[in-house]
C-alpha positions as CSV (number, residue, x, y, z in Angstrom):
1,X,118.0,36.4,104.5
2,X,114.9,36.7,102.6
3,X,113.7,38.7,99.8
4,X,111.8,41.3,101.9
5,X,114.2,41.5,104.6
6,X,117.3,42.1,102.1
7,X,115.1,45.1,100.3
8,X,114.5,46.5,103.5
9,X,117.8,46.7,104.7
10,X,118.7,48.3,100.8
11,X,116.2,50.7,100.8
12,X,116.2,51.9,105.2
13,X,118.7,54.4,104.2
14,X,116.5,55.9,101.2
15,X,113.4,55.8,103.8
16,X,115.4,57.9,106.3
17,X,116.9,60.5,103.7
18,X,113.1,60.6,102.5
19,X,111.8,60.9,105.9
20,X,114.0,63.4,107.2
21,X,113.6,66.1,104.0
22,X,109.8,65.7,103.1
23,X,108.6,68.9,102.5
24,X,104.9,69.7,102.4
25,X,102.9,72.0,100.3
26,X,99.9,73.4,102.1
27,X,97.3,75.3,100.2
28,X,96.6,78.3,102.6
29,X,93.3,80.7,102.1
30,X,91.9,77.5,100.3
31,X,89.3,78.6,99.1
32,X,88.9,82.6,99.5
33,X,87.7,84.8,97.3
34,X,90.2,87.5,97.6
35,X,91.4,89.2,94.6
36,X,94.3,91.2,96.5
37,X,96.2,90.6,99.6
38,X,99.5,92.1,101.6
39,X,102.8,90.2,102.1
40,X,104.4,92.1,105.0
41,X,107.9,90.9,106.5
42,X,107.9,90.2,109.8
43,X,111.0,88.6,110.6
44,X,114.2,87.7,108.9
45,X,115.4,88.4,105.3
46,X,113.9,86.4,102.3
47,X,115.0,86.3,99.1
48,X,112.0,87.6,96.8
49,X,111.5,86.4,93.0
50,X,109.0,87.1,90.8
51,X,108.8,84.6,88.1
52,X,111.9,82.1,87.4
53,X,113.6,85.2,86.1
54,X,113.8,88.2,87.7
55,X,115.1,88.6,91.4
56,X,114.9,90.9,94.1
57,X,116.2,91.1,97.5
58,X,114.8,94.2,99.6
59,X,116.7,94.8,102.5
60,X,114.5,97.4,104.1
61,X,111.4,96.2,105.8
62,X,108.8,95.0,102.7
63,X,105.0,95.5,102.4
64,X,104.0,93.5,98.8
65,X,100.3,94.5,97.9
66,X,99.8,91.6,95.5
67,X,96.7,92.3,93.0
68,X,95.3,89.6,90.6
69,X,93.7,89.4,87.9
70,X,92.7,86.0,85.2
71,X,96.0,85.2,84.9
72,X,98.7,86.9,86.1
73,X,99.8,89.6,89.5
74,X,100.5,93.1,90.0
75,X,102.9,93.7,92.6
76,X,103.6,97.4,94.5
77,X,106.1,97.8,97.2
78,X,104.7,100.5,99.3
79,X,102.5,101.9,96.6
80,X,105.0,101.7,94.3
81,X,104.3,99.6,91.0
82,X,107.4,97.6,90.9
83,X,106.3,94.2,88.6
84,X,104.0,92.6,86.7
85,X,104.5,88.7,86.9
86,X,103.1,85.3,87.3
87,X,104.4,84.2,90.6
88,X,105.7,85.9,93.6
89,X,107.7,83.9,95.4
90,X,109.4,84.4,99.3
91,X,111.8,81.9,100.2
92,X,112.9,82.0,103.4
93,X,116.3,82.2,105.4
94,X,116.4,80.2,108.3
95,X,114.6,83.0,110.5
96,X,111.9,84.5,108.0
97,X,108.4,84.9,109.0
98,X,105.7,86.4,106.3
99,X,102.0,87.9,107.6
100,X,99.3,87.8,105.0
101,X,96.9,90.6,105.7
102,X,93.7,91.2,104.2
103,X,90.5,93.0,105.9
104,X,88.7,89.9,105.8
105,X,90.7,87.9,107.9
106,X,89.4,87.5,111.5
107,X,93.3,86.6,112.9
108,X,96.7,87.3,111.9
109,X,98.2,84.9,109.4
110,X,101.6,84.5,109.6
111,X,103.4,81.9,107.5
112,X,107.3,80.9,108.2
113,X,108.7,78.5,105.4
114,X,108.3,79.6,101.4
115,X,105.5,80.9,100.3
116,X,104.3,81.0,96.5
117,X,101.5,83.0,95.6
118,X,99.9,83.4,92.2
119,X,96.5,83.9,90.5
120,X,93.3,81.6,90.3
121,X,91.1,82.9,87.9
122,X,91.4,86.3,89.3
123,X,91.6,85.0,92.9
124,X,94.5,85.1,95.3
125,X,96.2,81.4,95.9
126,X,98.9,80.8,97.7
127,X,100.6,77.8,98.4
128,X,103.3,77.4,101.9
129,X,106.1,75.1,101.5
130,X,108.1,73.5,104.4
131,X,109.4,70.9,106.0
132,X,107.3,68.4,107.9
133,X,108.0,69.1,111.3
134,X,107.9,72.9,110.8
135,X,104.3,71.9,109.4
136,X,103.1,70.1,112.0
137,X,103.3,73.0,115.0
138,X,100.6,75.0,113.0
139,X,98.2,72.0,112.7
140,X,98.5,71.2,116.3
141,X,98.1,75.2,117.5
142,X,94.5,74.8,114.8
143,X,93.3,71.6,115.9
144,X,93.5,71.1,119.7
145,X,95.1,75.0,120.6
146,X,97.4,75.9,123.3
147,X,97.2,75.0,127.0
148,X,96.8,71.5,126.8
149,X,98.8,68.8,128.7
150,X,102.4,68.4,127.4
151,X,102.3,64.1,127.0
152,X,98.7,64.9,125.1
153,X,100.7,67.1,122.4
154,X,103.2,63.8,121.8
155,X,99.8,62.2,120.8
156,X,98.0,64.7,118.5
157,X,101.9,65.4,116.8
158,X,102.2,61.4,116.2
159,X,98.4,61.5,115.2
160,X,98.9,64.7,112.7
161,X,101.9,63.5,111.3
162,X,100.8,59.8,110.3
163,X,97.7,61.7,108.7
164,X,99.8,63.9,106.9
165,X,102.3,61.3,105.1
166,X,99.1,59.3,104.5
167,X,97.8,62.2,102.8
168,X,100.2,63.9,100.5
169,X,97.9,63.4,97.3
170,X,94.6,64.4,98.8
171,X,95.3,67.7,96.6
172,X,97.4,66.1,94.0
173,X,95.8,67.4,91.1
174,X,95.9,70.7,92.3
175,X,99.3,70.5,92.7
176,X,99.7,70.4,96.1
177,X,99.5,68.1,99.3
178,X,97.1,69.4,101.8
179,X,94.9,72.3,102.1
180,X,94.4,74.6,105.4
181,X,91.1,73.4,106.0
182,X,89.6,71.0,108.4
183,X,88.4,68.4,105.6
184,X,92.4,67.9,105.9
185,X,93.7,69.3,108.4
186,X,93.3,72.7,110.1
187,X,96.3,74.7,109.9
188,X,97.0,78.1,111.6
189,X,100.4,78.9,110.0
190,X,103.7,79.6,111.9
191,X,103.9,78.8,115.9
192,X,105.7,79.9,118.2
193,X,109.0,78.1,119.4
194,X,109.9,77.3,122.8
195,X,106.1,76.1,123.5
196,X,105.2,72.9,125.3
197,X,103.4,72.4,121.8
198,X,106.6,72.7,119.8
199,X,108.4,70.6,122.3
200,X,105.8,67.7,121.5
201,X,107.0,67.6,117.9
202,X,110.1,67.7,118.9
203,X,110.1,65.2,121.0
204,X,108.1,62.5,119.0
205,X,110.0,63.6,115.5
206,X,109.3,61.1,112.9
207,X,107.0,58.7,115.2
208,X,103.9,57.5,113.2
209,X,101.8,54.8,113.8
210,X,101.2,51.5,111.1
211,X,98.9,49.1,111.5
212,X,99.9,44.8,110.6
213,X,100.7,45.5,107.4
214,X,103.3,48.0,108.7
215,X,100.9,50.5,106.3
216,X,100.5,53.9,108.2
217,X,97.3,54.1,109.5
218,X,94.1,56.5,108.8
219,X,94.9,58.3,111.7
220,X,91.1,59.6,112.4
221,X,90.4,62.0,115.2
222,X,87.1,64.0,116.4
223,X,86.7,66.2,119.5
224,X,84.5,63.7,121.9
225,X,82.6,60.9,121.6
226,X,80.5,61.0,124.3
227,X,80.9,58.0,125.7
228,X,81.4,55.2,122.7
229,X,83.8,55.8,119.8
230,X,82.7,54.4,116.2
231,X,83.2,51.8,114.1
232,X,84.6,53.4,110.8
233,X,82.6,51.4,108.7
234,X,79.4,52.9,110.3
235,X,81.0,56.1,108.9
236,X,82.7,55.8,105.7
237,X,82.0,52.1,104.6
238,X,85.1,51.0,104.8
239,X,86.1,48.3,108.1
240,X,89.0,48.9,109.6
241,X,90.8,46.8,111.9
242,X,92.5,49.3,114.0
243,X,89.3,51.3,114.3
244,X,86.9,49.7,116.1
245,X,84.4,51.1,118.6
246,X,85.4,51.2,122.4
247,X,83.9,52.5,125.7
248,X,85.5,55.7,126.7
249,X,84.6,57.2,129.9
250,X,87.2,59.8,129.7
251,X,85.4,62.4,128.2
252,X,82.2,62.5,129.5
253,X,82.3,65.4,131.8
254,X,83.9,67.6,129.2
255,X,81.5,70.4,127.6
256,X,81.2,68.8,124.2
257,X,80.0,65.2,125.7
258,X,76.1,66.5,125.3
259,X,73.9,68.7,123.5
260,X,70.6,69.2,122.4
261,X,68.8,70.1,119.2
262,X,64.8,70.6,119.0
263,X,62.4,70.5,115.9
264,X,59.0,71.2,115.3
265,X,57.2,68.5,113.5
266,X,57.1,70.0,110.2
267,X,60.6,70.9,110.3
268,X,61.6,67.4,111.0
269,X,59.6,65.6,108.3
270,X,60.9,68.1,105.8
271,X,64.5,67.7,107.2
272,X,63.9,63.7,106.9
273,X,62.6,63.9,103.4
274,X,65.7,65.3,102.4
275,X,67.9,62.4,104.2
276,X,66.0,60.0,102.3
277,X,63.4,59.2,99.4
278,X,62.4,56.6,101.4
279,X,61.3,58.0,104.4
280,X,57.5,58.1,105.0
281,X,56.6,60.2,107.9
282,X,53.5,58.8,108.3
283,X,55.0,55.9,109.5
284,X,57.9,57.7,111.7
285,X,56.4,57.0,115.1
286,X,58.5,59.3,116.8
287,X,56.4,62.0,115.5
288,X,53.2,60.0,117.3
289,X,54.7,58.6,119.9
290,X,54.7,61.2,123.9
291,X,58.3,59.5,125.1
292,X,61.5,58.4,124.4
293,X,60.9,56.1,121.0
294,X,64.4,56.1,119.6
295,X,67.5,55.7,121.9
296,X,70.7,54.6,121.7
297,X,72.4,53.1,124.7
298,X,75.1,52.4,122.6
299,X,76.1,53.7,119.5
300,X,73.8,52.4,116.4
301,X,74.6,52.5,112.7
302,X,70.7,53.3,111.6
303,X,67.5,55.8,112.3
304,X,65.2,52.2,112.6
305,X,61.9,53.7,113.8
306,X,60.2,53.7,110.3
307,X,59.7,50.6,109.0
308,X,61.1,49.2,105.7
309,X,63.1,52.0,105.9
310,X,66.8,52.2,107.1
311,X,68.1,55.7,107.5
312,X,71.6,55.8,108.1
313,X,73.0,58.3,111.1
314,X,75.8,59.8,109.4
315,X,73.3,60.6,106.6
316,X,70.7,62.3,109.6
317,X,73.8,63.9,110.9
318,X,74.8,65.9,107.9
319,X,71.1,67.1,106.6
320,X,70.2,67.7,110.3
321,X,73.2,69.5,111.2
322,X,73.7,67.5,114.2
323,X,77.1,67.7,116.3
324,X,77.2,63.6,116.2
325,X,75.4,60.5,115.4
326,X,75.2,59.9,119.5
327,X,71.5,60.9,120.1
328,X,68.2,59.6,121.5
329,X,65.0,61.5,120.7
330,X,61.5,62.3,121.8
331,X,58.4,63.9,121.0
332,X,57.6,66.7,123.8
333,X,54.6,69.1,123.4
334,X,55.2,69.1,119.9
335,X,58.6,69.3,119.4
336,X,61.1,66.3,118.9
337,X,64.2,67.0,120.7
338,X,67.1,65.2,120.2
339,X,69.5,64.6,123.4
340,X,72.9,63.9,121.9
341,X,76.4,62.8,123.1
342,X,79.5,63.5,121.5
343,X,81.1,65.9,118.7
344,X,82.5,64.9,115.7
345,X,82.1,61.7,113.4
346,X,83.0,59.6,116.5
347,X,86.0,57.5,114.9
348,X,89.3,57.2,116.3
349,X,91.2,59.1,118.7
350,X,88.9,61.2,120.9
351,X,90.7,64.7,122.2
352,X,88.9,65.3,124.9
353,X,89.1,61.5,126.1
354,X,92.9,61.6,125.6
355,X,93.3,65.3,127.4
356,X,91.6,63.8,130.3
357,X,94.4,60.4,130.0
358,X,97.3,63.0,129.6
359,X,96.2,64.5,132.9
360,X,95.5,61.2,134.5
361,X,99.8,60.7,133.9
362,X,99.0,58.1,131.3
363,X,101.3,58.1,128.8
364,X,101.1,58.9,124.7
365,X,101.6,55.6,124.1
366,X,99.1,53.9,126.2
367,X,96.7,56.4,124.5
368,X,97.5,56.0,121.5
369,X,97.2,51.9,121.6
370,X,93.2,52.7,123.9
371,X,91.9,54.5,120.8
372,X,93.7,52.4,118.3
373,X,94.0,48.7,118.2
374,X,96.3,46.3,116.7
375,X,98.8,48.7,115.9
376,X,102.8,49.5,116.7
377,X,104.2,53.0,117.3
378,X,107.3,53.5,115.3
379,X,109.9,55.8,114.1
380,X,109.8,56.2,110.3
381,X,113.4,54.7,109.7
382,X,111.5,51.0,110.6
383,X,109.7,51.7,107.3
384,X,110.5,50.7,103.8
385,X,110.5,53.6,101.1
386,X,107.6,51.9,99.3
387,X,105.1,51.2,101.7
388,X,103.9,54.6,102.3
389,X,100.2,54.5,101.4
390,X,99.8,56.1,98.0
């Protein structure tokens, strides 16, 4: 027995203790400007502390109005002033659920799990602690929503939940793993059991996906690719064996496979400016040019109309405001319009492609190896403790 196989056999039970009772601390309301906010009970009977010190435990139905200020939280129980503290914190019994309200929000936000609010300069944060595969549910009801194909939800909970335990120190020096927004993943809060999108957690518990290295994977999705995924170098520099760009015909009868976007000539060359120093629009011949100049039948890493100068797609796509990097263009009484394919960067796992697969009867794991090559689908007991990417 060798070296490596003797430490993995030592540390498998470590990897499964850690596995099964990784807890994740999502920043909810990332980002809000909120200096007050509601914590209503809505199911169950938590245990309420404010600061390490003092405890309370309110039988009776609650409604917290929560005020900041710099540094610290005034709490009122039904208009009553009841505490002055840093923290407020609900931990849950097995059952509890928790709405935040505010008039700002456009839907109900309810959180099960702990929740730990406190002040940010004057501004409401909150943080919601629980257990991976409680987590999970709410990204899956945010990203692809309810309705979809139950062997498709296997895939996007194996997808979410390699992200997720690649991810833990995206927020690290904020003290926590993950925020609620879509830069990590979009999460809606608590979900409903006894869904066909629960039972696809449930199902796949603790399946991830590594690549050669047995490393877990960046497990990239985007809504549709219209037609041709990316390379992930053509996106964030970095090559990546398991994401490389395929053909996928799946999606391409779906609503987001093609759009539009038109631009007067001005517009354009100021847009283009901003892309790049370099550009010269006296040279851009799309602006001169009555027909299709630039195209892509398939997917290209550069804007290489303008000579001597290589504007890159992702770059076009940000400034531009574009739904992809998937477009052709042309100038038509005076206007170039872009005709464009796809939505999202384009790397990855495509949603709507896979949908249209889950319907089809194939199943998550021939999906899962179309979008993503050279890798293995395993359970997170296969794993050693210390090869979870840092």
């Amino acid at each position: 027995m060798n070296l490596k196989q003797w430490l993995f056999l030592v540390c498998l039970p470590i990897t499964q203790l850690w596995a099964s009772s990784t807890e994740v601390k999502i920043g909810v309301l990332y980002g809000n400007t909120i200096n007050e906010i509601n914590a209503i009970q809505h199911k169950g009977n938590p245990k309420i502390f404010f600061d390490s010190l003092l405890f309370f435990r309110i039988d009776s139905t609650f409604n917290l109005k929560i005020v900041a200020d710099l540094d610290s939280l005034t709490i009122f129980n039904n208009e009553s002033k009841i505490a002055r503290c840093k923290t407020v914190k609900i931990l849950e019994d097995p059952e509890s659920v928790t709405q935040l309200k505010h008039p700002n929000f456009k839907n109900e936000k309810y959180y099960g799990g702990q929740l730990h609010i406190s002040s940010n300069s004057g501004f409401i944060f909150a943080l919601n602690i629980l257990p991976l595969e409680n987590y999970l549910p709410g990204v899956l009801e945010a990203e692809v929503g309810i309705n979809r194909p139950p062997e498709y939800y296997k895939v996007q909970a194996i997808i979410c939940r390699t992200y997720t335990l690649s991810h833990l120190r995206r927020h690290e020096m904020e003290d926590f793993n993950l925020c609620d927004k879509e830069h990590c993943q979009a999460f809606k809060g608590f979900s409903k059991s006894g869904t066909e999108l629960q039972k696809g957690v449930q199902k796949t518990e603790g399946i991830v996906v590594v690549d050669n290295d047995f490393m877990l994977i960046t497990a990239a999705f985007h809504a549709n690719c219209g037609g041709q995924t990316v390379n992930s170098e053509d996106v964030w520099n970095k090559k990546l064996d398991y994401l490389r760009s395929i053909k996928d015909t799946f999606c391409l009868h779906e609503k987001s496979a093609s759009w539009t976007k038109e631009f007067l000539d001005d517009s354009w060359i100021q847009k283009m400016h901003k892309v790049s120093k370099e550009y010269k629009h006296e040279n851009d011949s799309i602006l001169f040019v009555k027909d299709f100049f630039f195209t892509q039948a398939t997917r290209k890493k550069f804007y290489d109309v303008v000579p001597n100068c290589m504007i890159l797609l992702k770059d076009m796509r940000t400034t531009l405001e574009l739904k992809s990097t998937y477009f052709s263009a042309e100038n038509r009484y005076g206007k170039i319009i872009l005709h464009g394919r796809g939505f999202g960067h384009g790397v990855g796992l495509c949603q709507d492609g896979a949908i249209r697969m889950s319907k089809l009867n194939y199943s998550y794991k021939s999906i899962l190896h179309f979008y993503f090559q050279n890798v293995s689908i395993v359970h997170l007991d296969k794993l050693d403790f210390y090869k979870f990417n840092e």
